[in-house]
N, C-alpha and C positions, 0 to 999 in steps of 0.2 A: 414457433413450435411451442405447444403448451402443455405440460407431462402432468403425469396423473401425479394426485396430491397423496395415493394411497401406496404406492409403490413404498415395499420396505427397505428399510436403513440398515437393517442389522442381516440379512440372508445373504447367502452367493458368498464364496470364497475358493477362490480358484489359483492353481499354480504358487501353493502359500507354502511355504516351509513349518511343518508342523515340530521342528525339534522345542523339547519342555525346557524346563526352568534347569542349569544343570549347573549354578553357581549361585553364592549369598553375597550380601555387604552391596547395601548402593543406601538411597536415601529417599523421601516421599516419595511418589508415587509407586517408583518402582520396586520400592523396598514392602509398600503394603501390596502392592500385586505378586510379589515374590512370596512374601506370606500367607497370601489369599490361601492358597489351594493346598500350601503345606501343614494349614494350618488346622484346615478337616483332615486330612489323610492323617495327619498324626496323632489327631486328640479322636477322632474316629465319632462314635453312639456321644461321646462329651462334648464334645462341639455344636450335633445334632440337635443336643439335647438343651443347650444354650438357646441357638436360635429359635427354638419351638417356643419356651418360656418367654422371650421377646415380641411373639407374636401373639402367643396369647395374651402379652398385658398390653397388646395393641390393641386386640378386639376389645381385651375388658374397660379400656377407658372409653373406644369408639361406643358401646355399649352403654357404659353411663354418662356419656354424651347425646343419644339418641339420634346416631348416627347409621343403626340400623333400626328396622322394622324386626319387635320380637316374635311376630306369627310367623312373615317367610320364611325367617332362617337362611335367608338369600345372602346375606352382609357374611365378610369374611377381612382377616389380614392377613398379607403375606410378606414375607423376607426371603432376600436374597444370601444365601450361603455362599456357594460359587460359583462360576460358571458354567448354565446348565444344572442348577441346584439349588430349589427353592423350599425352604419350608409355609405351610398355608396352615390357618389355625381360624373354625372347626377342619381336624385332618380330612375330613369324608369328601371336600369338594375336591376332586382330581381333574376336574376338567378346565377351572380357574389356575390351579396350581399349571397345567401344560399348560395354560397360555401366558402366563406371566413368565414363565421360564423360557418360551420362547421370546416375549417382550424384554428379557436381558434387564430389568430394574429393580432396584436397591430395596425399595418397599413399597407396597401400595395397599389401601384399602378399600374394600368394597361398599361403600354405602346404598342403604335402601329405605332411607327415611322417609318421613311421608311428603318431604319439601322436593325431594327429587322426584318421587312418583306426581305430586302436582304440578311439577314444572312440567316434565313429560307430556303428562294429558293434555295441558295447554297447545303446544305448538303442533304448527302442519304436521299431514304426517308425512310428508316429504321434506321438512325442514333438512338440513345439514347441520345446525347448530345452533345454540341457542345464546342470543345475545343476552347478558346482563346488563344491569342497571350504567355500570359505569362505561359502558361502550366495547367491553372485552366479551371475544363469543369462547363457548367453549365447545367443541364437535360433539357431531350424533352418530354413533355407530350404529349397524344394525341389529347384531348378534356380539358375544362375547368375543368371538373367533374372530373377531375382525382386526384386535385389540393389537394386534403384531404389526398393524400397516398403517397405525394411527400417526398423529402428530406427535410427537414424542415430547416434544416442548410445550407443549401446552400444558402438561404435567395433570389432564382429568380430559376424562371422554363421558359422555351419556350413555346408557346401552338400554335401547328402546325395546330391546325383544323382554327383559326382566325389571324393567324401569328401576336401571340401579344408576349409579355414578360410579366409574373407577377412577380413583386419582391415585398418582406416586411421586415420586419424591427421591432422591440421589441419597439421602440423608434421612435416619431413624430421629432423630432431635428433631426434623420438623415440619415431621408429616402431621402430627396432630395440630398444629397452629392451622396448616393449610388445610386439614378436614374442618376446623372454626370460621376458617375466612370463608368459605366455601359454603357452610352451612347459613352465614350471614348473609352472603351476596342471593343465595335461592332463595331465603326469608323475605330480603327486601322486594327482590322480583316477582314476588309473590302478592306483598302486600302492597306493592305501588299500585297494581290491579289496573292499569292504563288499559283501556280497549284496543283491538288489536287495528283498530279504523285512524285513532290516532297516531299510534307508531308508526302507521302507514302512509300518513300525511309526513310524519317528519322524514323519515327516507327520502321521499317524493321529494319533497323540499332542498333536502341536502343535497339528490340527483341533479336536481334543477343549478345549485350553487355551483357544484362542481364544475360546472363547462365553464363559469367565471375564468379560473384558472388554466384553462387551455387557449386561449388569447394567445393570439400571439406579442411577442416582448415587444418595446422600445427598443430601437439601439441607444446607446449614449456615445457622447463625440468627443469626450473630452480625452482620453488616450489617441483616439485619431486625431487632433489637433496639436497635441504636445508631438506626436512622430509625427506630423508633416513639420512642424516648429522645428525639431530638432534634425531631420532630414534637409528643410531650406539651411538650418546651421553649419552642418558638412558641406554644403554645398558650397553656399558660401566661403568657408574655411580654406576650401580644397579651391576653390576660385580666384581666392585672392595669389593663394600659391602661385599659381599660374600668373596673374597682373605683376606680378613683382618679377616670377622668372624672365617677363618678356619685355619687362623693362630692363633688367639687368644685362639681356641679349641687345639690347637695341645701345647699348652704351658698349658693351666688349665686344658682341658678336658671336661668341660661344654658344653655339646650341646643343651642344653633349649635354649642359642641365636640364636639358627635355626628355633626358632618360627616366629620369626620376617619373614621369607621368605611368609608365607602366606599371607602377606600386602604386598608383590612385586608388583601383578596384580595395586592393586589401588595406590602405590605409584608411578606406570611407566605411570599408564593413566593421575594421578593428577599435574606430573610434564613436561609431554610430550610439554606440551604448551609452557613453557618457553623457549626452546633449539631452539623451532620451531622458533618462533618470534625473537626469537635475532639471529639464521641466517638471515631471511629474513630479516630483517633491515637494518642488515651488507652486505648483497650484495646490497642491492639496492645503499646503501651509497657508495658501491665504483662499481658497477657492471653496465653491461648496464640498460637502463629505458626506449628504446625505443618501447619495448613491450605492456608500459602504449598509447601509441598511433597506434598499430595495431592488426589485427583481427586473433583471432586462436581459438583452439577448442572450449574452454570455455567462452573466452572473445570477446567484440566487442570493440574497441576502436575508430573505423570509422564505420562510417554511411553507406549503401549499396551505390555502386556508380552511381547502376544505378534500378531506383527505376520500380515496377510495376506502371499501369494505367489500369484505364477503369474496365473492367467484370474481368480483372487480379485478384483484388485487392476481400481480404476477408472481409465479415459484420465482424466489430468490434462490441462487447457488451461491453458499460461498466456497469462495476456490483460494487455498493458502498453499503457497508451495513452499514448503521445506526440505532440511537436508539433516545435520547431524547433529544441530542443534538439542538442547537436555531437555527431554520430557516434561520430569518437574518445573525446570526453570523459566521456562521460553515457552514451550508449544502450550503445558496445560493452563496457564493464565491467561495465555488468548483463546485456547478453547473455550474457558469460560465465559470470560467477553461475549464468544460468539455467542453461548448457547442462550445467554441472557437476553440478549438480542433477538434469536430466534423464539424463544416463551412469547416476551411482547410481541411480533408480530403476529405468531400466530392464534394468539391471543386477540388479536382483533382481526384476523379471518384469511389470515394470509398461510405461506407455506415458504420450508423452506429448507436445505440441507445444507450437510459440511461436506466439502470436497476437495480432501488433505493430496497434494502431487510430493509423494515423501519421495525425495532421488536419494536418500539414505537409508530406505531400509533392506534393501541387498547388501551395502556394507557394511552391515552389524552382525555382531555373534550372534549365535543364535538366542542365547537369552534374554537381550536388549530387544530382538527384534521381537520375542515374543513376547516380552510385555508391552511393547509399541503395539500391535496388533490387539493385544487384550484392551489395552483402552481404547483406541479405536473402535473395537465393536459395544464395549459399555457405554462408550458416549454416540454413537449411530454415528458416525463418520465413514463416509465412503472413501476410500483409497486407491491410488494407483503408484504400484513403482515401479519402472524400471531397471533392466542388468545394468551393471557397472559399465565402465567403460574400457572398454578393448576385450571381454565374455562372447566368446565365440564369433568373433567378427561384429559386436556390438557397437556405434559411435554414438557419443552421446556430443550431437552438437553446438556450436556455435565456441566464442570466446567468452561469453557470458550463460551459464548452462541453465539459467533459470528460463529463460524463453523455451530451449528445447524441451525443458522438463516441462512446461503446461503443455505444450503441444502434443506428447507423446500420449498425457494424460488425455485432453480435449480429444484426441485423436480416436483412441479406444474408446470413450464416452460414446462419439460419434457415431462409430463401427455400430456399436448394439444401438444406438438411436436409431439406424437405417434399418437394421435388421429389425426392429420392433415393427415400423412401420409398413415392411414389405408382407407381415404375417398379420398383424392386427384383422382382427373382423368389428364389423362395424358397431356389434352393440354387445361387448367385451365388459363384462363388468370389473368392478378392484382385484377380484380374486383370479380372474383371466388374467388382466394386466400382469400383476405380480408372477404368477406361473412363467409367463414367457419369456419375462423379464430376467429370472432365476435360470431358465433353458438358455436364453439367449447370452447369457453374460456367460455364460461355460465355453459355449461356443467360439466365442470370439477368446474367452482366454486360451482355448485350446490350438483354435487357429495361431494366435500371434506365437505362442510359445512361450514367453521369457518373459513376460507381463505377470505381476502379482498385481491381484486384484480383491477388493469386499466390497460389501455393502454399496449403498446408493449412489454411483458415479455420474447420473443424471442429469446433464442441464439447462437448467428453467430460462424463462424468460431472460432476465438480470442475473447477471453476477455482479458479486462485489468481491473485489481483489484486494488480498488481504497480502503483509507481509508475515512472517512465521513471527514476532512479537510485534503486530500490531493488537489497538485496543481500542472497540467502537462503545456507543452509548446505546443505550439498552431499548432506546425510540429511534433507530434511524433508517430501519426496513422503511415503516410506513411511509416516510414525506419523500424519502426518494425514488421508492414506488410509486405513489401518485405521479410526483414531478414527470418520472419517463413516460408512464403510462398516459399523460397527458399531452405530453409532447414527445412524439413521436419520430422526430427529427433533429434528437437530442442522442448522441452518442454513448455518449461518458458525462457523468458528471462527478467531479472530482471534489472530493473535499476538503476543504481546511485545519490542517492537524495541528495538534500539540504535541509536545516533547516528553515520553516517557523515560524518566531519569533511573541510572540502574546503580552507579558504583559513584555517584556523587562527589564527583573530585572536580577539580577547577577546567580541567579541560574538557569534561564533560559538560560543564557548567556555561563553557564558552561556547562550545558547540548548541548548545543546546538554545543558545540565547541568540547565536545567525540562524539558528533555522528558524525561531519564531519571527525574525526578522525577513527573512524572506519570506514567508507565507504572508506575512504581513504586507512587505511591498508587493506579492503576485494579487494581493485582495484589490489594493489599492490601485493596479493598471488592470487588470480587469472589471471592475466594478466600473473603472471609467472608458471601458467601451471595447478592451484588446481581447482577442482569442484568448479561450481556457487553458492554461497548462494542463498538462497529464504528466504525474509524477508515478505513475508503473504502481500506486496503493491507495488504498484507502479510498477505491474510486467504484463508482456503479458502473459498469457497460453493456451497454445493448446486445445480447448472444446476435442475435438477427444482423446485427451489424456489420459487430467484426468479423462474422462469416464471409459477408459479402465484399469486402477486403481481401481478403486471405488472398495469399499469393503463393505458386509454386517454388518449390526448392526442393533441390535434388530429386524432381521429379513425383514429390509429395507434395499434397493440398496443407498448408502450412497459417496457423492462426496470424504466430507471433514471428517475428525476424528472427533467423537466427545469425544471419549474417551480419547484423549489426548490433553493439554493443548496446546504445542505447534501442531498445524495443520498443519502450515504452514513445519513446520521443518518436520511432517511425512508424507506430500505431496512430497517433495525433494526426500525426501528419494524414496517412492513408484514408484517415476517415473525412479530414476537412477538405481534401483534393476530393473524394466523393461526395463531399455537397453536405455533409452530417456536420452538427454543430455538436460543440463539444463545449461544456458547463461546469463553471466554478462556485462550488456550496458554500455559505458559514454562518448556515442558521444552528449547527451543529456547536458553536462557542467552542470550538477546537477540544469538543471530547472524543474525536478519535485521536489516540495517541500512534505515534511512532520512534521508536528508538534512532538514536546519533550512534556517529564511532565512536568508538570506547577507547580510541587511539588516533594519534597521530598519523599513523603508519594507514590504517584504516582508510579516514579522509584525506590523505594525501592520492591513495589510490582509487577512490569514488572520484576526487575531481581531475585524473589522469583517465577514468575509465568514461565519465562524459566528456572531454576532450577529446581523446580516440571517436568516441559514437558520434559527434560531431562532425569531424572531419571527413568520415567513413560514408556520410550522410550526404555530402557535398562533393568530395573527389572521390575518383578512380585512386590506386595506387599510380606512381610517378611510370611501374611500366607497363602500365595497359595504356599510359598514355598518346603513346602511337597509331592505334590501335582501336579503342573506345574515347579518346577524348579525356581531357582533363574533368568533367562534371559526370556525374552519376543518372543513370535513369529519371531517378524519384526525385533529384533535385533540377532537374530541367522539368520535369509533369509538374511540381510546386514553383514553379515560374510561371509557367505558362495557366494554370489554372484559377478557376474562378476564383480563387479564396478571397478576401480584402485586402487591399493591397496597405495597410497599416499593417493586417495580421503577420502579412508578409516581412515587412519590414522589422516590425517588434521580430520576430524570427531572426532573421537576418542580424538582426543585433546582440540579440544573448549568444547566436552561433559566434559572432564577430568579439565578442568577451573575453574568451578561452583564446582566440590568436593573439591579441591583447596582451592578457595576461603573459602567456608562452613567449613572445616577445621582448617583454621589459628586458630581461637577463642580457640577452644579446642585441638588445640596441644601444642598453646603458654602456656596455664594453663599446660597442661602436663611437658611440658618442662622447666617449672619456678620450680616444686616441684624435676627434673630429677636432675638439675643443679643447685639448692640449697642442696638437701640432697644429693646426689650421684653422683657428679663432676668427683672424681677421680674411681669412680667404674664401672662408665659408659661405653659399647664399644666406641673404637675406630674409628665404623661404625657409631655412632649417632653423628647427626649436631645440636649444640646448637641454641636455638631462638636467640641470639645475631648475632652468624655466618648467619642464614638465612636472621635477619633484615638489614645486613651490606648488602651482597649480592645482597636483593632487592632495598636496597637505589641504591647502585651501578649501579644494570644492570638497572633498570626501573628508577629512577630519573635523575642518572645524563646523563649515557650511553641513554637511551630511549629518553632522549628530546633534546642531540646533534645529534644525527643521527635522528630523526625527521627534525629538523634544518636544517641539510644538505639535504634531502632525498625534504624536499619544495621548499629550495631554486635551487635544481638541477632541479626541475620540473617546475622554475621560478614561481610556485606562490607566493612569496615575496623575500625580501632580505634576507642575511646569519642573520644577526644579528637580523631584526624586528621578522623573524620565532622564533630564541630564546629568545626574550622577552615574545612572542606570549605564546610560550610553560610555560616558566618559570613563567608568573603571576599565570598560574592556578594551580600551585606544592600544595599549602596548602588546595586547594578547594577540590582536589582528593587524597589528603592523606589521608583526613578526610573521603572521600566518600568512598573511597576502605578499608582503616582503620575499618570503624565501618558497613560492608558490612558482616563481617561473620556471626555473629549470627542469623540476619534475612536468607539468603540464608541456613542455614545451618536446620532453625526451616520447610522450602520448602520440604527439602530433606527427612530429616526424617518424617515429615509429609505422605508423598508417601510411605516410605518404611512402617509405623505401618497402613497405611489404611486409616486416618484421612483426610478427604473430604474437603479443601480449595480449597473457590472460588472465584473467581476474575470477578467484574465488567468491565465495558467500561471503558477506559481513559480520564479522565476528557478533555475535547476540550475549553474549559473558565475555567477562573480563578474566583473562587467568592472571594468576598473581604473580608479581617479577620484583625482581630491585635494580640497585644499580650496579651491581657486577654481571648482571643481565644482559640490562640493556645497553650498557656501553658495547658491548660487543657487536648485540644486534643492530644497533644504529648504522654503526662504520660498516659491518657487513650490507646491511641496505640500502646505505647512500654511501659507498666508497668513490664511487666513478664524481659522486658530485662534492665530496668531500676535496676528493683530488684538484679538480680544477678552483674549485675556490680557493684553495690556499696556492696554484698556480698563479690566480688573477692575483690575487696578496701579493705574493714575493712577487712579479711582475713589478705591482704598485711600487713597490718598496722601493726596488732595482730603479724603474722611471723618476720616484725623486730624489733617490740620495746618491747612485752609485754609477750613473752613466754620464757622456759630458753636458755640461750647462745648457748646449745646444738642442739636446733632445731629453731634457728632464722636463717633465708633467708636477709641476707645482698649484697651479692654478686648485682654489677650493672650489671652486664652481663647475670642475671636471673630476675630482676625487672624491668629495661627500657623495655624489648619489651613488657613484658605483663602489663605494665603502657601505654603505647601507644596505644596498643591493648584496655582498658580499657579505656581512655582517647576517643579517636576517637569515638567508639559506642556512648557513652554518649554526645560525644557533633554533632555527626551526627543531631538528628532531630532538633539542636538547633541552631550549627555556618551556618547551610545552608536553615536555613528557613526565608526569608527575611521580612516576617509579624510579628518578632518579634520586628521589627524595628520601628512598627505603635502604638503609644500608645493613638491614639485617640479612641473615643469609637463610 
């Protein structure tokens, strides 16, 4: 589906609660929107009369810059006052003044120099837009009137009917630099005077390169070689288990030890990960790494070489769904992001919108909401929200409501997508489009009822899925437009982010230093050959695609799961069981950002809420088991399907992670009562908590952070030694974290398998401020149940060695260290790593 590029941003509002401004006191943005309108209504003809003086020393510099023609009398400046309230300056043009007031911008001027008029003459007169010297075009309108349905980030159009240029600008400080840059790029294209037979060879030329790029990939085999390495490794593991048990039978006779074989299955998936990751380590530390810098099936590690242009290039959506998050703080610095983003592309000839899913703005006063709506329509962002939930029989579903919220959004987009096309006629010009467009989106707001809706809800080819403080780079439409565009059997392509730091404290610091480490290890097993992650941001998707996925629920055509917590993970999924390849970026140098938890509490609960999506993904609850069977649909259709059977496996092992993990707690307890009472009774086949906890210091402490070491420094991100200090200061911070990580993951898991409905909010995006008569309270109140049993296991311990008889006393260190550690780390999780206990001011 391919939408018209001229469809307006700023028209249509429907089912909006129009209550004003009816309170003061807040802070940027909102505080100068709250002033905006108070601030004419009060000062009245003096305000009026301000702005007019603004505009006319706009014209008089435009003027003695020769930025108009002084015969026409065409050339004009305008300012915005408020909204729907613009002063123009000479006053006598009222047909420029409507139209800029209906285009909602800050300021703009009209030039009609003689370098525009000559550009003009130059090109077809069916051009669209006129490319500059340095490869950025800028559009052709036809008439002035057209000026409301332009590109809005382009920040200048051409207008062929009066051979003027209008450009604007957010900002009076610097509009005039951009009427200089402006008049220098039409000079130079002027005077470069290339015949139009030559630029028309290089197109040609560039056409001709492009199919280079659509090739299809390489695989690479070195991730499928380390998973079948470490897949013969379990095998073996679990094989020898077995030789020992059937020796030990063939000497006693006991075959009740062959119980133990029905925990194979989960002890091959819960240990799969380890073998996995300590090959890949180990080659990379001594194997090639030039893979980290080229392009193959799954991976991008270069940018396309030679990029689409023009009508080539697909409408981008970007789609951010938000909730209550602060204006100022959070939404309008990634609108910025975006909008920056959107100039460059369209800039070099593409298209693009914002398409805000706010599921907060029905629960806000009304004066919040309307200054939320007022920016919205000043920066062209289309919107949908949503009633609250339980508003006249309303459900807003799933456990995770960010899935239902795009869906509801996607949903309505939909509705008027259909309806355009069942009315469309065939040779419909911009101004047709737009009209229906405006008819139609009433209509469907009217129909649904309880839907607020504005501007350009539209969507293009691509989306890129943004979280509410994500931050992209201000080139990264083009190459991942090409990329799809090119290959067409590419789903998603996911990029490789960096860490936007907000309140700069140590736990932030820590977090923020495992996330660049896993993106780093995801680079590093994909580049060598494994399926793409999909982390639910910062990623491009095929609209075409994920359409063709979508599955019913509750008897609605449905994008995203809402049944499952992880969405993003059963999107992945849905699309590689349909035969769609899905693509990991980092020609990007990890300039899109995304923010960490801001807390303990936070990340505790992101890796209980992938835990849950996990499991949800794999089993039925415990009592549909009768019934539908211990495995799920979509996890029997990912068995059985085409996908790679490595892709498979790598799956299978990050899934096998999280039981893993959830496990330690209660095997260490297990294995303290094995190897206190029954040491010598024990098989052969069972690995004491001592042996495991040596093991992991080993492979993951010491072994994990020198081959990290080497694996940075070969990659020249730092030196040998600064990478191992790098690594080494943060040992304590993530022994602790992974230490006292089981029993919350572990209350996730079982939670899903008895039925029990845990749900998970937005991620906090601010940090509110606390101390420590705070948080001691809220800790114990948040982890009481797990506070309890630890100090249960404690006095246990205590009672086992000093207070019961010699006979059944637990002395052994080799059975008390780990599950003291184990015991130790929970307990001091919500404590050594919350840095507001540090504040004891009140």
């Amino acid at each position: 589906m391919k939408i018209s590029r001229t469809v307006s941003s700023l028209t249509v509002v429907g089912s909006v609660n129009e209550d004003g401004l009816d309170s003061e006191g807040s802070n940027g943005y909102m505080e100068n929107a709250a002033r905006e309108d108070l601030d004419f209504d009060n000062e009245g003809q003096k305000s009026a009369t301000k702005y007019e003086v603004i505009a006319e020393r706009l014209y008089a510099a435009s003027s003695f810059k020769e930025y108009f023609n002084a015969n026409s009398g065409i050339g004009c400046a305008s300012l915005r006052m408020t909204r729907g309230t613009s002063v123009v300056y000479p006053p006598n043009n009222e047909a420029f003044r409507a139209t800029i007031t209906a285009f909602n911008i800050e300021v703009a001027i009209k030039m009609s120099s003689k370098f525009v008029k000559s550009v003009l003459e130059s090109v077809p007169i069916d051009a669209k837009d006129v490319r500059l010297r340095d490869g950025t075009r800028i559009q052709i309108l036809g008439s002035e009137r057209h000026l409301p349905r332009a590109r809005k980030h382009q920040w200048a159009a051409f207008v062929r009917e009066d051979r003027t240029l209008i450009i604007w600008s957010d900002s009076v400080e610097t509009i005039l630099d951009f009427a200089e840059t402006m008049q220098k790029k039409l000079a130079q294209l002027i005077w470069s005077g290339l015949p139009r037979e030559v630029l028309e060879e290089e197109l040609e030329k560039e056409r001709d390169l492009e199919s280079l790029d659509s090739k299809r990939r390489e695989y690479m085999f070195i991730t499928p070689l380390t998973t079948s390495l470490a897949t013969m490794t379990v095998i073996v593991l679990l094989g020898n288990g077995i030789r020992v048990m059937l020796t030990e039978w063939y000497v006693d006779g006991d075959w009740t030890r062959f119980f133990i074989l029905f925990t194979y299955p989960i002890i091959g998936l819960a240990i799969q990960f380890l073998p996995q990751a300590t090959l890949v380590v180990l080659y990379t530390m001594i194997g090639p790494i030039r893979q980290l810098n080229e392009n193959t099936m799954f991976y991008s590690g270069k940018a396309p070489r030679h990029r689409l242009s023009g009508d080539q290039l697909p409408h981008v959506t970007i789609q951010v769904p938000v909730y209550k998050e602060s204006l100022d703080k959070v939404i309008d610095p990634t609108v910025q992001s975006i909008k920056a983003a959107i100039t460059t592309y369209e800039l070099q000839g593409g298209s693009a919108n914002i398409f805000i899913n706010d599921d907060g703005m029905q629960l806000l006063d009304a004066r919040e909401r309307q200054i939320r709506q007022d920016y919205y329509l000043k920066h062209s962002i289309g919107w949908v929200a949503r009633p609250p939930h339980g508003k006249d029989g309303f459900i807003r579903g799933g456990r995770f409501k960010k899935a239902s919220n795009m869906n509801y959004a996607l949903n309505i987009s939909s509705k008027v997508e259909k309806a355009l096309e069942a009315i469309r006629e065939p040779f419909w010009t911009a101004d047709d489009e737009a009209a229906a467009y405006e008819r139609v989106l009433n209509e469907v707001i009217e129909q649904d009822g309880s839907a607020w809706v504005a501007g350009n809800i539209r969507v293009g080819e691509l989306i890129l899925l943004l979280d509410s403080d994500s931050r992209i780079p201000e080139d990264c439409l083009l190459d991942s437009a090409t990329e799809m565009v090119q290959n067409p059997e590419v789903a998603i392509i996911q990029h490789s982010s960096g860490v936007m730091l907000v309140v700069h404290n140590y736990w932030e610091h820590g977090i923020a230093w495992f996330t660049r480490l896993i993106y780093h290890a995801i680079s590093i097993t994909i580049a060598g050959g494994d399926g793409a992650a999909f982390v639910g941001h910062n990623a491009f998707l095929c609209w075409e695609a994920i359409q063709e996925v979508a599955t019913i629920q509750d008897g609605v055509r449905k994008i995203w799961s809402e049944n499952h917590v992880s969405e993003d993970f059963d999107m992945s999924l849905r699309l590689q069981i349909a035969g769609y390849t899905t693509r990991y970026a980092t020609y990007s140098d990890n300039m899109f950002k995304e923010g960490v938890s801001l807390t303990v509490y936070d990340e505790v609960a992101r890796w209980q809420k992938y835990a849950y999506g996990c499991s949800e993904l794999i089993f039925h609850p415990l009592y549909k088991w009768p019934c539908k069977g211990p495995f799920t649909p979509l996890f029997r259709t990912f068995l059985l399907s085409n996908m790679k059977m490595h892709c498979k496996i790598g799956i299978l092992g990050y899934i096998g992670s999280y039981y893993a993990i959830s496990s330690s707690i209660w095997v260490t307890i297990l294995g303290y009562f094995l190897s206190g009472y029954w040491a010598y009774a024990i098989d052969q086949v069972y690995v004491t908590n001592f042996q495991i906890f040596v093991t992991t210091v080993c492979l993951f402490t010491v072994f994990g952070n020198i081959s990290l070491s080497v694996i940075r420094y070969r990659l020249k991100e730092m030196g040998l030694f600064a990478a191992f200090w790098d690594n080494l200061k943060w040992i304590p911070f993530f022994a602790v974290f992974f230490g006292g990580l089981s029993f919350h993951v572990s209350l996730a898991l079982i939670a899903h398998l008895v039925g029990y409905n845990m749900r998970w909010g937005a991620t906090a995006k601010e940090l509110e401020e606390s101390n420590f008569f705070r948080e001691i309270p809220k800790i114990f109140k948040g982890y009481k149940f797990m506070y309890l049993l630890m100090l249960a296991i404690l006095a246990g311990m205590c009672c086992l060695a000093f207070f019961v008889p010699l006979e059944w006393r637990i002395t052994e260190p080799t059975a008390i260290i780990p599950l003291a550690i184990a015991v130790g780390t929970h307990m001091l999780l919500p404590l050594a790593l919350n840095p507001f206990l540090m504040y004891f001011r009140y």
